[in-house]
FIKOLZA-1660 file (N, C-alpha, C; in steps of 0.1 Angstrom, whole numbers, plus 5000, padded with zeros to 4 digits):
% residues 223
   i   px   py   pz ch aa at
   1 5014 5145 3368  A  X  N
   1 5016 5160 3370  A  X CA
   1 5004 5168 3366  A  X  C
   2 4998 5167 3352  A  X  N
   2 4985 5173 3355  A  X CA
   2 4975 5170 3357  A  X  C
   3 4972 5156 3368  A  X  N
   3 4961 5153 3381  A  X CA
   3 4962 5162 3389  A  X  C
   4 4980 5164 3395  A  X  N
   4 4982 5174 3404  A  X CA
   4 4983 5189 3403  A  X  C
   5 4983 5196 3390  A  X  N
   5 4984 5209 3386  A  X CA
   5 4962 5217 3388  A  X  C
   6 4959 5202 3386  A  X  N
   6 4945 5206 3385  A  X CA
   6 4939 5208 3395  A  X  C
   7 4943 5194 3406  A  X  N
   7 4938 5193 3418  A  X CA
   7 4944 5206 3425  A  X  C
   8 4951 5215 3424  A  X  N
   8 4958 5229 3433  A  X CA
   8 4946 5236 3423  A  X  C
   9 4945 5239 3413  A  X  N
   9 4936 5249 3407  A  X CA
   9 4929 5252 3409  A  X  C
  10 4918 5238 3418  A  X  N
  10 4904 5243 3421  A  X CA
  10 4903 5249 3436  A  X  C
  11 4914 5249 3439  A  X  N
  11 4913 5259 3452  A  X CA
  11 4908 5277 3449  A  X  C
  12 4917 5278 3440  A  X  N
  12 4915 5291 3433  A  X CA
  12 4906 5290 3422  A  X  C
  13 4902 5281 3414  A  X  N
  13 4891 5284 3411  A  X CA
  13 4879 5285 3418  A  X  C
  14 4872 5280 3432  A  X  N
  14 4864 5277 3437  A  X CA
  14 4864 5288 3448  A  X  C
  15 4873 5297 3447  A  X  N
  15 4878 5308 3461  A  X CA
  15 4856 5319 3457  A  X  C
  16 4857 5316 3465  A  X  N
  16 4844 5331 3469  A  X CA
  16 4845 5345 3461  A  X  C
  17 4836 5345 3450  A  X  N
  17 4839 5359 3447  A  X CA
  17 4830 5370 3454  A  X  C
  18 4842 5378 3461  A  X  N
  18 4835 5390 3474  A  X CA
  18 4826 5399 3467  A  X  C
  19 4827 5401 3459  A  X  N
  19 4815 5411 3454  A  X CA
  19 4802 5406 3450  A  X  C
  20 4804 5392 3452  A  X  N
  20 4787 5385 3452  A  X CA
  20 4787 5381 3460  A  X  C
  21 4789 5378 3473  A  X  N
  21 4788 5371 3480  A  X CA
  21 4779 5372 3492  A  X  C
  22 4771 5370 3496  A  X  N
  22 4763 5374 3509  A  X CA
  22 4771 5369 3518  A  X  C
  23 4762 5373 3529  A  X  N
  23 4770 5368 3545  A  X CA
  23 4765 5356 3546  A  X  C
  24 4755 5354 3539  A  X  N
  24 4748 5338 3548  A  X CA
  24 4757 5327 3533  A  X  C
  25 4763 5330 3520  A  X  N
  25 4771 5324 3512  A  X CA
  25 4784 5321 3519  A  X  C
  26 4789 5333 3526  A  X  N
  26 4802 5335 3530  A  X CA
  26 4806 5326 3539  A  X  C
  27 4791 5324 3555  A  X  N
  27 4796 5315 3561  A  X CA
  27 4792 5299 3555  A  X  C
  28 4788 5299 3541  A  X  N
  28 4782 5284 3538  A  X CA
  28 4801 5282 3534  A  X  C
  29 4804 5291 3527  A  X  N
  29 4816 5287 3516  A  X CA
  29 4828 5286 3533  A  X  C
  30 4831 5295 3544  A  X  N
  30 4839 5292 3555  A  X CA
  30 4841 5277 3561  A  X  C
  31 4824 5272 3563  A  X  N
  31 4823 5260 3564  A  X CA
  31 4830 5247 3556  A  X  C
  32 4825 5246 3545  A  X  N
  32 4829 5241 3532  A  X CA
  32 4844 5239 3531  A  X  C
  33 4851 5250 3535  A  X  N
  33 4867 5253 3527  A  X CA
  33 4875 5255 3544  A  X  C
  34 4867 5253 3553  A  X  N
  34 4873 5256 3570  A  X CA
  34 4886 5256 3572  A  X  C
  35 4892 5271 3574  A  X  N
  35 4910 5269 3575  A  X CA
  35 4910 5261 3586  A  X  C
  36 4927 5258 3588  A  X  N
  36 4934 5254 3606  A  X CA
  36 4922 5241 3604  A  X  C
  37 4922 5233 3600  A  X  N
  37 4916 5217 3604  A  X CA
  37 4924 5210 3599  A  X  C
  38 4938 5209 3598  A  X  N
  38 4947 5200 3599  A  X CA
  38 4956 5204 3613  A  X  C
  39 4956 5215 3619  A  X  N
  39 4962 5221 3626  A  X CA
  39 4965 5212 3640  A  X  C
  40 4956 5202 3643  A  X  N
  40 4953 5193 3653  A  X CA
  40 4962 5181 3654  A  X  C
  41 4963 5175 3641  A  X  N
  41 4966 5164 3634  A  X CA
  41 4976 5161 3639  A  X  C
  42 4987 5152 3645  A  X  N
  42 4999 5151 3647  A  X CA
  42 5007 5147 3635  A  X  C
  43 5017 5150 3636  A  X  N
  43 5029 5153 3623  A  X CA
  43 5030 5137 3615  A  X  C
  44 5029 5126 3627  A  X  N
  44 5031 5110 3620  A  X CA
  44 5015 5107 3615  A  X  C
  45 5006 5112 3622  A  X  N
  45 4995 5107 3617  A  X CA
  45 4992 5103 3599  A  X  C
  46 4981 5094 3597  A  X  N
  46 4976 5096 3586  A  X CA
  46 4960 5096 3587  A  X  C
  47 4955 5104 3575  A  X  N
  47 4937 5100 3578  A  X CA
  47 4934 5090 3565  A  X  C
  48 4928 5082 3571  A  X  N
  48 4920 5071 3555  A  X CA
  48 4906 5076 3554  A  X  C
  49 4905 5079 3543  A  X  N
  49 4893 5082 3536  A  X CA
  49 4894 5069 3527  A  X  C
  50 4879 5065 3525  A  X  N
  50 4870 5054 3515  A  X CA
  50 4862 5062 3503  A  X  C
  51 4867 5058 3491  A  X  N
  51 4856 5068 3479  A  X CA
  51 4853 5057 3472  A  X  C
  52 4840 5055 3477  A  X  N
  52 4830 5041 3467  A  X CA
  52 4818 5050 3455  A  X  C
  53 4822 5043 3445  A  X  N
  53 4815 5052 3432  A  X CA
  53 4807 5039 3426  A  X  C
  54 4793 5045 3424  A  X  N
  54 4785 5040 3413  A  X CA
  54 4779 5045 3406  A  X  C
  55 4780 5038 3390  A  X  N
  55 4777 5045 3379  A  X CA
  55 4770 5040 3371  A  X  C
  56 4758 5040 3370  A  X  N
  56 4751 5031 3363  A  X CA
  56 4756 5032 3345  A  X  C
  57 4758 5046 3339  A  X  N
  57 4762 5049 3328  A  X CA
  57 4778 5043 3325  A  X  C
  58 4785 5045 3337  A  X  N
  58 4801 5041 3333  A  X CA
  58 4802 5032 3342  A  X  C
  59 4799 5020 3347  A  X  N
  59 4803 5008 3355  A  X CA
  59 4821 5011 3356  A  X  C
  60 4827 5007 3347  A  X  N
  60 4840 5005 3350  A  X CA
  60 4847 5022 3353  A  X  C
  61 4844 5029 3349  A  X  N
  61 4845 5044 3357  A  X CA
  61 4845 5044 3367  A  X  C
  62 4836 5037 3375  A  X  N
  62 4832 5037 3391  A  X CA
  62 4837 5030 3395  A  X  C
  63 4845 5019 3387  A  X  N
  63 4852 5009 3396  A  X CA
  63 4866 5008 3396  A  X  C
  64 4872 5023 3386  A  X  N
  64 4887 5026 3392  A  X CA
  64 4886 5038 3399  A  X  C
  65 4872 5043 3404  A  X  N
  65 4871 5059 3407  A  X CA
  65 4869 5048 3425  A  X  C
  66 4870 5040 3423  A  X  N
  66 4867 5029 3437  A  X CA
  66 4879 5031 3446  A  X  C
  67 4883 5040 3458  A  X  N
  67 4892 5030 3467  A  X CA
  67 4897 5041 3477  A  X  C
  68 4908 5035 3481  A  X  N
  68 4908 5043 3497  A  X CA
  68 4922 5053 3496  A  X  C
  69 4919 5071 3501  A  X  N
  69 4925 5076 3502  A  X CA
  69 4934 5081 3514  A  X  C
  70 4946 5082 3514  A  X  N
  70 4957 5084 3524  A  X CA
  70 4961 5099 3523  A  X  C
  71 4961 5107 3537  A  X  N
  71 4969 5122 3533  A  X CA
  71 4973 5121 3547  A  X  C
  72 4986 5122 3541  A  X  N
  72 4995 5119 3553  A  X CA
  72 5006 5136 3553  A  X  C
  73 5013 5135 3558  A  X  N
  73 5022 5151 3564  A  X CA
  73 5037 5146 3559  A  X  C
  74 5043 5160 3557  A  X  N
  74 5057 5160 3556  A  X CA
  74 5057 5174 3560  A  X  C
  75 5071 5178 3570  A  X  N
  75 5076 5194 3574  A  X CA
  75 5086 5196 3561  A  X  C
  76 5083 5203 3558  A  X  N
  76 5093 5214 3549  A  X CA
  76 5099 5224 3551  A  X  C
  77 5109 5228 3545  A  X  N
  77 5118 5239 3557  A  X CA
  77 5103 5255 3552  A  X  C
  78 5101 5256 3543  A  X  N
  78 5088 5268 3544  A  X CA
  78 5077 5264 3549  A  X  C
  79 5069 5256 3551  A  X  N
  79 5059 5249 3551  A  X CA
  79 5053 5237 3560  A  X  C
  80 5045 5227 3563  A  X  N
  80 5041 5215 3566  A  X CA
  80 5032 5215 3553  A  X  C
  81 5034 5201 3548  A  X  N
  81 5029 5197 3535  A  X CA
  81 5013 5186 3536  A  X  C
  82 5009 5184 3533  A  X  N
  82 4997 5176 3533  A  X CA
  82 4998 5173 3521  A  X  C
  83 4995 5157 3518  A  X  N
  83 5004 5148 3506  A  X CA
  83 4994 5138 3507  A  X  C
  84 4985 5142 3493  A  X  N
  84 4973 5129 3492  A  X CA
  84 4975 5116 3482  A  X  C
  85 4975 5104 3492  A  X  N
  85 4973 5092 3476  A  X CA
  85 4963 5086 3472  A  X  C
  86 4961 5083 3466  A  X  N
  86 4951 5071 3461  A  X CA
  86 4956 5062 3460  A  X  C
  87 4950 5049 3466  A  X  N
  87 4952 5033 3471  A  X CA
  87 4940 5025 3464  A  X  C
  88 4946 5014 3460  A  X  N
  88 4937 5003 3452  A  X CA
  88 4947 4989 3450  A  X  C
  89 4939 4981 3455  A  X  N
  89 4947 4966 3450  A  X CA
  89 4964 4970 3451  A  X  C
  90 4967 4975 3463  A  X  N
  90 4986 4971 3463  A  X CA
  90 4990 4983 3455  A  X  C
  91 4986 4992 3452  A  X  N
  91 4992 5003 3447  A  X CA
  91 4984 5014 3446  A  X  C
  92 4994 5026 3444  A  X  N
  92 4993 5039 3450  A  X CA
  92 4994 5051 3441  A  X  C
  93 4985 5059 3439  A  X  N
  93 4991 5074 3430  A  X CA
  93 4988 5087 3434  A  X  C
  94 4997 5091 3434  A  X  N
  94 4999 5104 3439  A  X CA
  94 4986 5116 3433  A  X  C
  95 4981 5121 3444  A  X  N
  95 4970 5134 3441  A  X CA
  95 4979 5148 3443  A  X  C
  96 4984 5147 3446  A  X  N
  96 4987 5161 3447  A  X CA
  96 4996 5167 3461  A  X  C
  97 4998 5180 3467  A  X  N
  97 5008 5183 3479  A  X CA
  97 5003 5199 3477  A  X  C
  98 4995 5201 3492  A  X  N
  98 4992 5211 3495  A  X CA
  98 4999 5216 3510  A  X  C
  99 4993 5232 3511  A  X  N
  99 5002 5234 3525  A  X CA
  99 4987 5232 3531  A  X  C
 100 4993 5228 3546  A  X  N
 100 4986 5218 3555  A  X CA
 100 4976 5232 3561  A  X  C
 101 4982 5246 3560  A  X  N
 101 4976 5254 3569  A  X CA
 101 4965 5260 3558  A  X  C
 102 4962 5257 3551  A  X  N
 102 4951 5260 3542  A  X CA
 102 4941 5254 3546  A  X  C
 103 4939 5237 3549  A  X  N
 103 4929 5233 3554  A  X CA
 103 4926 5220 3549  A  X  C
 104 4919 5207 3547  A  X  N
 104 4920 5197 3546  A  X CA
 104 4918 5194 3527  A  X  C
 105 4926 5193 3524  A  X  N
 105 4923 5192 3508  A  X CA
 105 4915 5183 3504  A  X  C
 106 4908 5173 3514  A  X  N
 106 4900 5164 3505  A  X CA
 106 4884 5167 3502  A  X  C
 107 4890 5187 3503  A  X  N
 107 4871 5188 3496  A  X CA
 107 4874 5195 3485  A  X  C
 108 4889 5194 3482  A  X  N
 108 4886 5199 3466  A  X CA
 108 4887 5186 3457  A  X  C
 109 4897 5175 3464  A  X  N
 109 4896 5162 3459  A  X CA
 109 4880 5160 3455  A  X  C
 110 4872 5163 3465  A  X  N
 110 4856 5158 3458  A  X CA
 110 4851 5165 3452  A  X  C
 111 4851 5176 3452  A  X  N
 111 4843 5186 3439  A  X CA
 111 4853 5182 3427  A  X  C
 112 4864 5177 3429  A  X  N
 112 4871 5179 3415  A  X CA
 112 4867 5165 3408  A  X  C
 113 4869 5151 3417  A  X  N
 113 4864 5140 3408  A  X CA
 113 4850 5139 3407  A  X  C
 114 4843 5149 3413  A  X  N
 114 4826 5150 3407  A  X CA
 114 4824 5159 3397  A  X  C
 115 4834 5164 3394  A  X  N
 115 4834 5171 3377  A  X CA
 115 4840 5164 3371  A  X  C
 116 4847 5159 3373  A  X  N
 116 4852 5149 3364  A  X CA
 116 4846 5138 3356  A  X  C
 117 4836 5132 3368  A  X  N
 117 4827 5122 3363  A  X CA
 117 4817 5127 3359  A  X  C
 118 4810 5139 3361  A  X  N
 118 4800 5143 3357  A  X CA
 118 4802 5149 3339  A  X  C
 119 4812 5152 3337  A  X  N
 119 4818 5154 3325  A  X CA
 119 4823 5141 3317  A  X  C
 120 4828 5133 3316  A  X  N
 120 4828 5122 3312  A  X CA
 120 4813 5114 3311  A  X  C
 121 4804 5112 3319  A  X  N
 121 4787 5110 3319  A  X CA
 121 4780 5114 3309  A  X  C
 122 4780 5125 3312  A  X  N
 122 4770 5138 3302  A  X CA
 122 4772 5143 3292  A  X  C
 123 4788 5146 3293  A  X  N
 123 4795 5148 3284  A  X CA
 123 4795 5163 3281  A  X  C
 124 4799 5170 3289  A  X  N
 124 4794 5179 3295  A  X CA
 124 4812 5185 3293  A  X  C
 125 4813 5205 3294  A  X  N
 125 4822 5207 3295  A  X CA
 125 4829 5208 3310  A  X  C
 126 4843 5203 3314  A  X  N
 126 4842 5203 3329  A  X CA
 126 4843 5219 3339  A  X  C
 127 4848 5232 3328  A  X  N
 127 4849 5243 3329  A  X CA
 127 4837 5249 3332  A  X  C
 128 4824 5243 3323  A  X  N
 128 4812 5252 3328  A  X CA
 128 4807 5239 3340  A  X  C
 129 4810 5233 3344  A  X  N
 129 4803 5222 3354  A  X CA
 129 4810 5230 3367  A  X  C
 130 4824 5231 3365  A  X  N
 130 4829 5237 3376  A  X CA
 130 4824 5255 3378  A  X  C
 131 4824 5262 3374  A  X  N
 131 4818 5272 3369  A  X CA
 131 4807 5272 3380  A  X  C
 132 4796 5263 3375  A  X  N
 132 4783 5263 3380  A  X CA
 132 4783 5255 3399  A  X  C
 133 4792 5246 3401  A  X  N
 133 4791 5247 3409  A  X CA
 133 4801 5258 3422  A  X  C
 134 4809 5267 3411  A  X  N
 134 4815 5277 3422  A  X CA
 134 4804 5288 3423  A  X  C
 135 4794 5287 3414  A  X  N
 135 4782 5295 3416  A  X CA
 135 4771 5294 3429  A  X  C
 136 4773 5279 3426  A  X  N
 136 4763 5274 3443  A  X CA
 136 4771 5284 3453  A  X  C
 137 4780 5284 3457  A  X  N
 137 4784 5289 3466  A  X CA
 137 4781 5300 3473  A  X  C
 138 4783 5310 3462  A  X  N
 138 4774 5326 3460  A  X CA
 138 4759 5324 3461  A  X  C
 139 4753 5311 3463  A  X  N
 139 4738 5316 3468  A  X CA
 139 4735 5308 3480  A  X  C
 140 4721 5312 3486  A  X  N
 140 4718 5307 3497  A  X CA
 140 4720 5289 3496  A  X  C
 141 4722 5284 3509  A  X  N
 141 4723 5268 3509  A  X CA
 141 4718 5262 3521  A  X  C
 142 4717 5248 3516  A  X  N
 142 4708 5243 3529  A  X CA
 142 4720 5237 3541  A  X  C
 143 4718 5242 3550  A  X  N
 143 4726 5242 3563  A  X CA
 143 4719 5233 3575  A  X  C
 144 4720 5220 3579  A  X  N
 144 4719 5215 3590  A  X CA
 144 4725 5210 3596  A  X  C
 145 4720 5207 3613  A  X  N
 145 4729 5207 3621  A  X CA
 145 4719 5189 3623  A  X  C
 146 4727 5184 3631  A  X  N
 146 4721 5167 3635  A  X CA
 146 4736 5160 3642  A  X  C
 147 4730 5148 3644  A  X  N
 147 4740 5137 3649  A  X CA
 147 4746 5127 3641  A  X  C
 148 4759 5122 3645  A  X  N
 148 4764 5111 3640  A  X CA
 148 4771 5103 3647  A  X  C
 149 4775 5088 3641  A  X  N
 149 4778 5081 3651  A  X CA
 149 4797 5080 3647  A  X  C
 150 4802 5079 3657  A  X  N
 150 4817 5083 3653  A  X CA
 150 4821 5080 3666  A  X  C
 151 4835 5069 3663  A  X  N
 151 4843 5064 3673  A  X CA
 151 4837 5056 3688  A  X  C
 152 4822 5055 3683  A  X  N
 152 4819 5048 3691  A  X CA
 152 4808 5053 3701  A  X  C
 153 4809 5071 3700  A  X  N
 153 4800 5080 3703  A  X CA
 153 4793 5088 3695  A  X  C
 154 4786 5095 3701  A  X  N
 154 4775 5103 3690  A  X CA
 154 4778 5117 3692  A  X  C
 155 4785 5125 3681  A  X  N
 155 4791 5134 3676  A  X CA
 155 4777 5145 3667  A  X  C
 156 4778 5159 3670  A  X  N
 156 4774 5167 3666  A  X CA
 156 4779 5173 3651  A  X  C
 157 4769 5172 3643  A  X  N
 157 4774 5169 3633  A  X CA
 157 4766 5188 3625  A  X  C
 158 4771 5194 3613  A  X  N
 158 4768 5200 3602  A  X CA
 158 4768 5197 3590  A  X  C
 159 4755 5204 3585  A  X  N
 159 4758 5191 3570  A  X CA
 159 4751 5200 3556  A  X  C
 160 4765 5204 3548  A  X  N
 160 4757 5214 3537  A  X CA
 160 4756 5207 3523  A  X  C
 161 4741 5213 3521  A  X  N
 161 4737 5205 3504  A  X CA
 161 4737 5220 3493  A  X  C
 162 4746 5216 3483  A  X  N
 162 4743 5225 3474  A  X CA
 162 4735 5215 3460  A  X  C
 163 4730 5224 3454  A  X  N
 163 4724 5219 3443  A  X CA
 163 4728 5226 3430  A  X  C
 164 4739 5221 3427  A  X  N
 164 4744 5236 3416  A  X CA
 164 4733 5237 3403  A  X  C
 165 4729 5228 3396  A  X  N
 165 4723 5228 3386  A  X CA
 165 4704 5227 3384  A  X  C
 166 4701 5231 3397  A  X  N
 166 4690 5231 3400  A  X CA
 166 4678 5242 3389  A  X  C
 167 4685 5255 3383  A  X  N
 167 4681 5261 3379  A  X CA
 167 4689 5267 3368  A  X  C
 168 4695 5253 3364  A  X  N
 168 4705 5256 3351  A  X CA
 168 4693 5254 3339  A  X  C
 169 4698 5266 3328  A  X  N
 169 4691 5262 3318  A  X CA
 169 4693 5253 3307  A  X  C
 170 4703 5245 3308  A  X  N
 170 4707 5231 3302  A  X CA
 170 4707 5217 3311  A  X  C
 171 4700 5216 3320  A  X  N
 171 4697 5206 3328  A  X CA
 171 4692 5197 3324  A  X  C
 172 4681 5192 3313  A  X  N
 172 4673 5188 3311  A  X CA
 172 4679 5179 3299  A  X  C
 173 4697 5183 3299  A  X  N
 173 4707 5176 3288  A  X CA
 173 4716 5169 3294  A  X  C
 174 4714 5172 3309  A  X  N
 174 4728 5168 3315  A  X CA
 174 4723 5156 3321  A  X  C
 175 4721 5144 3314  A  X  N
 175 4716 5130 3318  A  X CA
 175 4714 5129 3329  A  X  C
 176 4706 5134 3344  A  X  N
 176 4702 5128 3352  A  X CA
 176 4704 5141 3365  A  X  C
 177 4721 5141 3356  A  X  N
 177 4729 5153 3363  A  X CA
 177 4722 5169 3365  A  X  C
 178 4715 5167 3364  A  X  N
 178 4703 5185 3366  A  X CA
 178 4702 5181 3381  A  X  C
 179 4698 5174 3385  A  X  N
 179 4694 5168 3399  A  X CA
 179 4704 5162 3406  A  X  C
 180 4718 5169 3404  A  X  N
 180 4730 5167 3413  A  X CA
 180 4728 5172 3426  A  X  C
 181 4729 5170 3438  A  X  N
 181 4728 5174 3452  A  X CA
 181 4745 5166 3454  A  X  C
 182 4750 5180 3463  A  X  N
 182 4763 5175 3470  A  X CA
 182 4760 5181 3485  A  X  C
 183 4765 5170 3489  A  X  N
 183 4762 5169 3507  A  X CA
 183 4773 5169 3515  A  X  C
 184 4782 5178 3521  A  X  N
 184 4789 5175 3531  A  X CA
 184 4787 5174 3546  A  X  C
 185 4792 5164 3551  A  X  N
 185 4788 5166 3566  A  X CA
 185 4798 5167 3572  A  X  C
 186 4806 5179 3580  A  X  N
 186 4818 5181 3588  A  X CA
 186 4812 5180 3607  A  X  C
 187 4826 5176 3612  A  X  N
 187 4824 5180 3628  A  X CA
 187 4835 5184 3637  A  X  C
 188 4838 5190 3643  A  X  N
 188 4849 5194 3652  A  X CA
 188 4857 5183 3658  A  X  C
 189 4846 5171 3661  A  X  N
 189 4850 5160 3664  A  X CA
 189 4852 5151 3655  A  X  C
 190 4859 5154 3644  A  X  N
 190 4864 5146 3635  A  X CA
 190 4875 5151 3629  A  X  C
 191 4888 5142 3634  A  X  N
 191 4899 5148 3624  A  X CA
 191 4897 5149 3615  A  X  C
 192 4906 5168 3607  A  X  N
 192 4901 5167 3598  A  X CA
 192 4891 5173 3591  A  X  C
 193 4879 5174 3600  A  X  N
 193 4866 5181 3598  A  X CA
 193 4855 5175 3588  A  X  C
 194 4859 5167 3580  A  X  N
 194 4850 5160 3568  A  X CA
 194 4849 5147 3575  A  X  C
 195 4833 5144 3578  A  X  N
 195 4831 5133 3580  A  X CA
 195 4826 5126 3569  A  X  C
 196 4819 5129 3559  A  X  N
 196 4813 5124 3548  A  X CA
 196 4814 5134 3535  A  X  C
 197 4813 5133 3525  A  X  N
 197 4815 5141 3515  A  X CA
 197 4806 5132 3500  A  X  C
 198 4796 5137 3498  A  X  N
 198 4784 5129 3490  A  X CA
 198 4777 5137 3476  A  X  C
 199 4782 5127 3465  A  X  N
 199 4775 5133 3449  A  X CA
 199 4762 5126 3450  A  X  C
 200 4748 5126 3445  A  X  N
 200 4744 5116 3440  A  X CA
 200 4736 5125 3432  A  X  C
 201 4730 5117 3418  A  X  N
 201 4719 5121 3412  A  X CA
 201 4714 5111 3400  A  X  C
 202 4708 5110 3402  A  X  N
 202 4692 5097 3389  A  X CA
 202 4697 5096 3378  A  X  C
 203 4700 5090 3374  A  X  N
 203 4705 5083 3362  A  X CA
 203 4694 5090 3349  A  X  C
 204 4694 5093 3339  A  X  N
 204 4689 5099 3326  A  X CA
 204 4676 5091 3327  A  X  C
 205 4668 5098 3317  A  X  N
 205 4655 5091 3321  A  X CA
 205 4656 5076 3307  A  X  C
 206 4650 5072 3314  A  X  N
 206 4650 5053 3308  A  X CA
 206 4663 5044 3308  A  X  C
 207 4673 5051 3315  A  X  N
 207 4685 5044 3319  A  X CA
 207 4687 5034 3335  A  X  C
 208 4692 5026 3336  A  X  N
 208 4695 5021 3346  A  X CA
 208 4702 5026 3356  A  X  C
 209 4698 5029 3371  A  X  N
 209 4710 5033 3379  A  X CA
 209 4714 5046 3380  A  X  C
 210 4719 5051 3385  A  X  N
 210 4724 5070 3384  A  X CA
 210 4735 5072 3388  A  X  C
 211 4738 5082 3397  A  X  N
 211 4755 5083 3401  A  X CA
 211 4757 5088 3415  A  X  C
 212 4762 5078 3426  A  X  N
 212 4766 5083 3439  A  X CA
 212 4781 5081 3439  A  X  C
 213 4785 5094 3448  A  X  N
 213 4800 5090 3452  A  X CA
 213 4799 5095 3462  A  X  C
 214 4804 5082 3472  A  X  N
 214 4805 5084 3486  A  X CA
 214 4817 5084 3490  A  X  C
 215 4825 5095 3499  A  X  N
 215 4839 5096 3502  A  X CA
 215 4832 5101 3518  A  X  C
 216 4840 5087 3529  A  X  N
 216 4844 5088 3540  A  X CA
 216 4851 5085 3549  A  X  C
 217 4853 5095 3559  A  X  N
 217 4867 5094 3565  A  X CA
 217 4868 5081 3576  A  X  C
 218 4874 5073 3573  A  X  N
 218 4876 5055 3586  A  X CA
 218 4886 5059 3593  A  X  C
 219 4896 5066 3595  A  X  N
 219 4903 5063 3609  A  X CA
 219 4914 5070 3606  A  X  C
 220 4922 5074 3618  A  X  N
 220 4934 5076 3617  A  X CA
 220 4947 5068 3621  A  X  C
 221 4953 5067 3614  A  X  N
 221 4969 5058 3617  A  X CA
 221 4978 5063 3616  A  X  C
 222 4987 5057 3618  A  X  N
 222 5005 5062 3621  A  X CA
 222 5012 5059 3609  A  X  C
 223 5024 5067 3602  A  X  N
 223 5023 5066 3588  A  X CA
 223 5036 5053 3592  A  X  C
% end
């Protein structure tokens, strides 16, 4: 219950605050959080997402933060629901149940287990980690546009990097983590809209390894 009280939180924690916001933040944060992208989806469908984590500091962290995500649909008499699990080895746990017309929840699923692990890492508070990266938001970001290969064809792709701690003045404490880059790449042509969703950053200096978590979307199936 409070994996799932948290995972709804950062919706509203992460919302755009309008009085900082520019236009060129506004359409970064639109992109990012894109309503109506479940809207496509048929009612039996499910989408599998893959989240492979490496951690040079917490090995076994990364190796239950390892495995494949399911968000599958249910109609509600107020609502359509969007209902995320986590899958590993024959078993299943529940993330959470959002409404479907908000928009694909598995980008708050990734900002939330990259504060997570980044706090557990660094050791860091996950309040000011989140903080800072609903701060990226509010400033300029790097926005490009490219190709990808998907379903067998090559898909037009958008792909935003924020750097939340680039100009943090405690960086230089946050093991590696100063030099966090998060990369999404969404496309129209991809249920769903998240094609990829990417942490990575250098491991502390004189340590082994650093920290990527790669979450991407493999296919859709019938539940």
């Amino acid at each position: 219950m409070r994996r799932k009280l948290a995972l709804i939180a950062v919706l509203g924690a992460l919302a755009l605050p309008a009085a900082a916001a520019t236009t060129e933040a506004e359409q970064t944060y639109q992109l990012l959080f894109k309503e109506g992208t479940l809207d496509s989806v048929a009612p039996e469908a499910v989408l599998h997402y893959t989240r492979a984590v490496q951690n040079g500091a917490l090995p076994e962290a990364a190796e239950t933060g390892s495995g494949e995500i399911a968000l599958s649909f249910e109609q509600q008499p107020e609502a359509r629901i969007a209902n995320l699990q986590f899958l590993q080895e024959g078993k299943h746990r529940n993330l959470g149940s959002f409404p479907a017309s908000v928009g694909n929840p598995m980008i708050m699923y990734f900002y939330e287990t990259v504060i997570r692990d980044m706090a557990e890492t660094a050791g860091g508070s996950p309040f000011y980690i989140r903080n800072r990266i609903k701060d990226s938001l509010v400033r300029p970001a790097e926005v490009e546009t490219g190709e990808a290969l998907y379903g067998g064809e090559t898909i037009e792709t958008r792909t935003v990097t924020l750097r939340p701690f680039a100009e943090d003045p405690n960086r230089a404490r946050m093991q590696g983590f100063g030099d966090l880059e998060l990369r999404v790449t969404m496309s129209e042509a991809v249920p769903g809209w998240y094609l990829s969703l990417i942490a990575e950053a250098p491991g502390a200096e004189g340590a082994e390894g650093g920290y990527l978590s790669e979450l991407r979307f493999d296919e859709v199936a019938a539940q």
